[in-house]
ZALORO-218623 format. One record per residue: x, y, z of N, C-alpha, C in turn; residue in three letters. Coordinates in steps of 0.05 Angstrom, whole numbers, plus 32768, in hexadecimal, padded with zeros to 4 digits. Example, Ala and Ser with C-alpha at 12.3 -4.5 7.8 and 13.67 -1.06 7.14 Angstrom:
<recs>
81087F8E809C80F67FA6809C81087FBE809CALA;81017FD3808E81117FEB808F81028001809DSER;
</recs>
This chain:
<recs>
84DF7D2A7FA284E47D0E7F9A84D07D057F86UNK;84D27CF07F7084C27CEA7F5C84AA7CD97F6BUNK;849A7CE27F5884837CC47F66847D7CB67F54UNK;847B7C9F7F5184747C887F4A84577C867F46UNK;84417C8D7F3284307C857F3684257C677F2AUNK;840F7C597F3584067C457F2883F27C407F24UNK;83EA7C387F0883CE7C377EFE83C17C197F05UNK;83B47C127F0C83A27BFD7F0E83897BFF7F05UNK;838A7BE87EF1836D7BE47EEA83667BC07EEBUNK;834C7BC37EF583387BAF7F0083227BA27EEBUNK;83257B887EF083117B7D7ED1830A7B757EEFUNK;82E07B7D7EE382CA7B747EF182C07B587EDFUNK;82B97B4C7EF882B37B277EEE82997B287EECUNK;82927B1D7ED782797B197ED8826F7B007ECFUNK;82557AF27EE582537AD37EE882387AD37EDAUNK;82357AC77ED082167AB07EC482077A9A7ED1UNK;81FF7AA07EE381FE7A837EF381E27A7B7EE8UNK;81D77A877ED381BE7A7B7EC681C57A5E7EB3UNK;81E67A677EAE81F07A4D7E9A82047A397EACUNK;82017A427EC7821B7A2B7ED682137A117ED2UNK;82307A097ECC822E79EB7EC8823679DE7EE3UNK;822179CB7ED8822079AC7EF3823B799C7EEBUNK;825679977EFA8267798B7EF48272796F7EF7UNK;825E79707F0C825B794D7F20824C794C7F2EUNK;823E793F7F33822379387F498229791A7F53UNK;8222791A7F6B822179007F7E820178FB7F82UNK;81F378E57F7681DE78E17F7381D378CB7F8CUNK;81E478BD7F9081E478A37FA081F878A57FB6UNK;820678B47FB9822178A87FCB821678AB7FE2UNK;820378BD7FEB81F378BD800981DC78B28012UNK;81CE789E800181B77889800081C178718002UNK;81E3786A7FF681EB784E800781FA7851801BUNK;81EA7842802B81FE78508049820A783D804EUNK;82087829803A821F780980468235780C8030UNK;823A781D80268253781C800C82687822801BUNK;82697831803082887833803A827878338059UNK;8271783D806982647846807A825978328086UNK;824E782480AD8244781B80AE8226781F80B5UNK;8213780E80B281F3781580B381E9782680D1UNK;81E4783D80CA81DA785080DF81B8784B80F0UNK;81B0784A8101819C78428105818E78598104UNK;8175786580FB8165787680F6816C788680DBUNK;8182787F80CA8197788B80B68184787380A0UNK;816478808091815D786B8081816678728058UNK;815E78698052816A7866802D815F78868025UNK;8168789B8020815F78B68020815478C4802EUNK;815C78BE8042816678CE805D817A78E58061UNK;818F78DA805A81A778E6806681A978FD8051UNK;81B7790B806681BD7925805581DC792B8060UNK;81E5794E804F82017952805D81FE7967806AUNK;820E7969807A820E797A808E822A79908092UNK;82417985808182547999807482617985805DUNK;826F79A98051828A799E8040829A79B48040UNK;82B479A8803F82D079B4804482DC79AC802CUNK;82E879C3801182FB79BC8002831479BD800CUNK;832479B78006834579A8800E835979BA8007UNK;836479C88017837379E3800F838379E07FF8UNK;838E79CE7FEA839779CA7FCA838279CB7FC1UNK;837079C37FC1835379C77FAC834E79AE7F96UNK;835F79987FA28357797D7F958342796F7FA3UNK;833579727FB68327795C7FBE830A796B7FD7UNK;82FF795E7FE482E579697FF182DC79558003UNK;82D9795E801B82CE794F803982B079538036UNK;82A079438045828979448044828079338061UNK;826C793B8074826079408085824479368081UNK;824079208083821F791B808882137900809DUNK;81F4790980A181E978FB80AE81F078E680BDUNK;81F578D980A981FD78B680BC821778B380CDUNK;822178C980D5823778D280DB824E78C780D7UNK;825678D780B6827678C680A5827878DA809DUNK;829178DD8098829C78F7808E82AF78E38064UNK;82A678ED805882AB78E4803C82BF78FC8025UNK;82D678EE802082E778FF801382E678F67FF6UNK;82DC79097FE882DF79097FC482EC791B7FB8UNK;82FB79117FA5831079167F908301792D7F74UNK;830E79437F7882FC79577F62830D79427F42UNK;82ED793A7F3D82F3792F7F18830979457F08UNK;8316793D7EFF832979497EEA832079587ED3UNK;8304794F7ECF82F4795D7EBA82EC79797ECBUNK;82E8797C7EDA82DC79937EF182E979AA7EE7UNK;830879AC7EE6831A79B27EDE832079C37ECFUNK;830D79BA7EBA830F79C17E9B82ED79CB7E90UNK;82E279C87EB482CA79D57EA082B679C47E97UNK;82C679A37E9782AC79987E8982A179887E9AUNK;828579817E98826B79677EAA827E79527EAFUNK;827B79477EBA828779257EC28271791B7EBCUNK;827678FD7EA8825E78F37EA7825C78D77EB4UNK;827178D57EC6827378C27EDD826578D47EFBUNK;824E78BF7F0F824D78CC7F21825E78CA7F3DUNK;826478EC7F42827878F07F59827178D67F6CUNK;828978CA7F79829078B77F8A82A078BE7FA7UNK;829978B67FB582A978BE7FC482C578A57FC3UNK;82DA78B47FCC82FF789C7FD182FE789C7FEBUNK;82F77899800082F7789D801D82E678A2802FUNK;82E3788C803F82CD7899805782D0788B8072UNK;82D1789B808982D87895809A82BE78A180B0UNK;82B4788B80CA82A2788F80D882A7789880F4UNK;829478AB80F5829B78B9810F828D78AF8127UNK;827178AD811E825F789A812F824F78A68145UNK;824E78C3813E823B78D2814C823678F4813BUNK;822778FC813B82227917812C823D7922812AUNK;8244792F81128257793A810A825079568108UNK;82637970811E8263797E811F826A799B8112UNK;8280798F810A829679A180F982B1798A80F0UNK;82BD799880D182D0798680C282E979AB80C3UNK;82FA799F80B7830C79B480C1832A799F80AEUNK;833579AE809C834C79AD808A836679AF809BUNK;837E799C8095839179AF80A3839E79C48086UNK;83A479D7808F83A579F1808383B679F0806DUNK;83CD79E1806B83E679E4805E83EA79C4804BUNK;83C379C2805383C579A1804183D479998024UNK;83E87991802483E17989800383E5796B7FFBUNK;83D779657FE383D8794A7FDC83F1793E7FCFUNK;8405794E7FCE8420794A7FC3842E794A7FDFUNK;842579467FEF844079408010842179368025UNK;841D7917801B840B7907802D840D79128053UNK;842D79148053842B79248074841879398081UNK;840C7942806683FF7961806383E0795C8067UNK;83DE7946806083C8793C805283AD792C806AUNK;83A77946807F8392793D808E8386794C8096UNK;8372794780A4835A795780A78354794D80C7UNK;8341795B80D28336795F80FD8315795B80F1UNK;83057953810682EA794C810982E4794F8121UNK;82C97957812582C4795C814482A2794B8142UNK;82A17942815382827935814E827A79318173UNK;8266792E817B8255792A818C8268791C819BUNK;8262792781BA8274791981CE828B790481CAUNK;8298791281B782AE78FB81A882C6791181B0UNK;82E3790781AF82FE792281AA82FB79238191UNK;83117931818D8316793C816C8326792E8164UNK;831E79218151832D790F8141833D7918812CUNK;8355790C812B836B791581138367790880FFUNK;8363790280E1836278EF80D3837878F580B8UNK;838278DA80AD838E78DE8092837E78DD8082UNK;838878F2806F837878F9805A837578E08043UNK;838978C98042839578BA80288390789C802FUNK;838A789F804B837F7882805083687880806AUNK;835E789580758355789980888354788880A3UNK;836B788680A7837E788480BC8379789A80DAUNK;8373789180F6837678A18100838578B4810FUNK;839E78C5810B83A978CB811183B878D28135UNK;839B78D4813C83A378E5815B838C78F68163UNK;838278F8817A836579068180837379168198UNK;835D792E81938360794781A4834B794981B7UNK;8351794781DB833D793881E58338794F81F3UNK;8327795B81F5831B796B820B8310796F821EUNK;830D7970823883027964825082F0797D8261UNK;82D97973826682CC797B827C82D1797C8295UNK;82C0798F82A882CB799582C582C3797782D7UNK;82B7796782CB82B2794B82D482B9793082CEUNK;82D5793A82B282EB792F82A582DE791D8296UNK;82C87922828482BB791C827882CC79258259UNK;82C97913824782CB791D822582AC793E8225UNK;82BD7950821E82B07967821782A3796A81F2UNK;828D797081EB828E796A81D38299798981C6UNK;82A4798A81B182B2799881A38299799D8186UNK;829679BA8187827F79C7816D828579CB8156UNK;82A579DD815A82AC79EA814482D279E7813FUNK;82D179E5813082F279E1812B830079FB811BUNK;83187A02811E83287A17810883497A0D8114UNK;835A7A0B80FB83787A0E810383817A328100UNK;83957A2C8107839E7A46810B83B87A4580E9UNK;83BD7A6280DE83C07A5780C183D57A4E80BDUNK;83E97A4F80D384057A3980C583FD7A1B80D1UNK;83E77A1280DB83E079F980E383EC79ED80FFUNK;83FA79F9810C83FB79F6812883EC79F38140UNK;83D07A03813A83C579FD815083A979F1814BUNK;839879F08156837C79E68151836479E78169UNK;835E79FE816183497A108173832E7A07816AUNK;832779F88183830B79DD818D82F479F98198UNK;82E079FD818A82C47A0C819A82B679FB81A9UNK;82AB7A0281BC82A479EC81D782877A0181E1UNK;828279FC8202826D7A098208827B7A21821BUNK;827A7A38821382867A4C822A82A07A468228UNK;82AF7A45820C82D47A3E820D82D97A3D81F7UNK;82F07A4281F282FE7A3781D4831E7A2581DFUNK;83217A0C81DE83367A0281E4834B7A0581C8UNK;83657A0781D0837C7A0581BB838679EA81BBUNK;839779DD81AD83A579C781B483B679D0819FUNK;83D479BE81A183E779C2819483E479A6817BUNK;83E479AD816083E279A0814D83F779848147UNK;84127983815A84147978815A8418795F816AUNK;841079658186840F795E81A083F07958819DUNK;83E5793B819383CA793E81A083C8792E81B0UNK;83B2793881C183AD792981DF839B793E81F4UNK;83A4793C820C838979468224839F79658223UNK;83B3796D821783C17982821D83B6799C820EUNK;83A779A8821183A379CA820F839B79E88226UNK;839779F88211839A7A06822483747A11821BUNK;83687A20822C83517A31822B834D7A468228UNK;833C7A50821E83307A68821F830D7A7B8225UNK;830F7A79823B82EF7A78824182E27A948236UNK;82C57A8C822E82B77A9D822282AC7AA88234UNK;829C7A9A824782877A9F825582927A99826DUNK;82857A9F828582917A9482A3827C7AA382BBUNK;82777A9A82C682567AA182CF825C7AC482E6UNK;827B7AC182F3827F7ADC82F982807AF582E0UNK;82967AEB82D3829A7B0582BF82807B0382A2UNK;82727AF782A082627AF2828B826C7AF18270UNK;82697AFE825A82767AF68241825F7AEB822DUNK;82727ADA821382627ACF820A825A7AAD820DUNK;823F7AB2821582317A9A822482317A7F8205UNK;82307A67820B82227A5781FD823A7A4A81ECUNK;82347A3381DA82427A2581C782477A3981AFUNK;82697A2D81AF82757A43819882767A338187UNK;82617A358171824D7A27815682637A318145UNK;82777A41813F82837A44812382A17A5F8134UNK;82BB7A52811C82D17A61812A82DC7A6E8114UNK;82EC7A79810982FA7A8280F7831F7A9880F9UNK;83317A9280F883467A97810283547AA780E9UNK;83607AC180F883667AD980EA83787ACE80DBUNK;837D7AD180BF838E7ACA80AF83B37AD980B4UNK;83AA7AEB80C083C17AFE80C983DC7AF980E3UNK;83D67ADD80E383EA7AD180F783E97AD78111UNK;83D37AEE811683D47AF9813583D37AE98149UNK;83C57AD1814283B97ABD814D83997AD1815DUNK;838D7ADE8153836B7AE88153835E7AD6814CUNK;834B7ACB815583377ABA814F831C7ACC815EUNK;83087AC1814382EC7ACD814282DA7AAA8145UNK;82C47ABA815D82B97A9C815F829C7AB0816BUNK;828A7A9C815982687AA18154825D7A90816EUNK;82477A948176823A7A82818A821C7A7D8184UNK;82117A68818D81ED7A61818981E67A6C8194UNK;81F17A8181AB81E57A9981BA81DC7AB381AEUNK;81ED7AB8818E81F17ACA817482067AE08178UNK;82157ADD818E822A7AE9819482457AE88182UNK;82527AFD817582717AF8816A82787B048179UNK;829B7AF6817F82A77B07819082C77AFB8182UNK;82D97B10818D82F47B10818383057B018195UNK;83177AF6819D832F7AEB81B383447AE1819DUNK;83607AEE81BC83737AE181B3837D7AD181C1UNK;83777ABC81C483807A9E81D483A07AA281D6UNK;83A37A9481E983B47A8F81F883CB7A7C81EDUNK;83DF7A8181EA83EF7A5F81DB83F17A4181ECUNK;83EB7A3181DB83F17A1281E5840C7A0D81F1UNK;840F7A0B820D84267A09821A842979F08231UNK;841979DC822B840F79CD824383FC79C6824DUNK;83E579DF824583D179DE825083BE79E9826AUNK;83B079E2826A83A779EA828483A679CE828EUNK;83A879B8827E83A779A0829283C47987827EUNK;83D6798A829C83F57983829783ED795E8295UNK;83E47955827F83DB7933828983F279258269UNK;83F8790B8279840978FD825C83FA79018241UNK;840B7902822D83FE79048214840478E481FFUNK;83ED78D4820083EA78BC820183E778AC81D8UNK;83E478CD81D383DD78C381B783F678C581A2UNK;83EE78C3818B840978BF8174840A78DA8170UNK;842B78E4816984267904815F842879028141UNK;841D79068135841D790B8118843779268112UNK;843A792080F58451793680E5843E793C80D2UNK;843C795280DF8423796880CA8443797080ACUNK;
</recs>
């Protein structure tokens, strides 16, 4: 039988970062903390710093994570684009307060800014649930509440969706909870890391990342320095069957 061969050839890139250009800079937007944001106590005039950023799976816009605990959405300049400086300084269009350390920010996957439905983003911050937010008015959509064995709000470390945006897998202490993306409320299911008979991996799961390959595999790091692999379980109810009290959003 004939064979088909095929030639491939590969152009190697090569970067300059001795000449990279500065395209926008935010000089001020985190020294006034009364411009959108309200006054943080111990949060003084060059203080604050950020603590993440998340670009926006279209690649128009950027979440930001800092100090005084607000999470701030800016619009990539149109000049960016093309390569050239903005000689306006970056601003932020949005900011919404969480009101306790912000842990992790987290995209929904299939965002785009041409179908507003698309258009939101999850937060996890200090003994708070997970909050849903709109991306276009920061609006809160619906929180993902996680509960302790003393039915306490559990705090939530690390966030990842799963890649068609259905689910949303919460890192916790000794667990990774699922919830169903569009069902939010007290309903998921678990997955324990650690458990004092079988051992495992001990401690807060600090960072998650979910196999692009649909398997539903998820890889999750711990402050213990442990990686380990799981494939969680699907969102079916839960492990705890309680009314689901919040709005469901249309991802």
């Amino acid at each position: 039988c004939a064979q088909l061969s095929v030639a491939l050839s590969f152009h190697r890139m090569e970067y300059d970062f001795a000449s990279a250009k500065r395209l926008a800079v935010s000089a001020s937007e985190f020294t006034e903390l009364k411009r959108f944001s309200k006054s943080r106590d111990g949060i003084q005039s060059g203080s604050n710093f950020l603590r993440g950023l998340k670009c926006s799976p279209d690649g128009t816009c950027l979440l930001t994570a800092s100090e005084d605990h607000s999470i701030r959405l800016f619009e990539f300049p149109y000049t960016a684009f093309s390569l050239t400086p903005s000689e306006s300084e970056f601003r932020s269009v949005l900011c919404v307060d969480e009101g306790e350390c912000i842990h992790d920010l987290c995209w929904y996957p299939l965002m785009s800014s041409q179908d507003p439905k698309s258009a939101f983003f999850i937060s996890a911050s200090r003994e708070n649930p997970v909050h849903m937010w709109d991306a276009f008015h920061g609006k809160m959509l619906g929180t993902f509440r996680p509960y302790n064995a003393v039915d306490e709000i559990d705090t939530t470390y690390s966030l990842a969706f799963s890649p068609d945006g259905s689910r949303v897998f919460c890192g916790a202490k000794n667990c990774i909870r699922i919830f169903d993306t569009a069902r939010p409320g007290r309903q998921y299911t678990t997955t324990n890391t650690y458990t004092r008979k079988d051992g495992g991996q001990k401690g807060i799961i600090s960072c998650l990342a979910v196999n692009p390959d649909r398997s539903g595999m998820v890889a999750a790091g711990s402050y213990s320095g442990q990686l380990a692999l799981y494939m969680p379980q699907e969102p079916r109810g839960g492990q705890r069957d309680l009314p689901d009290d919040s709005a469901t959003p249309t991802p």
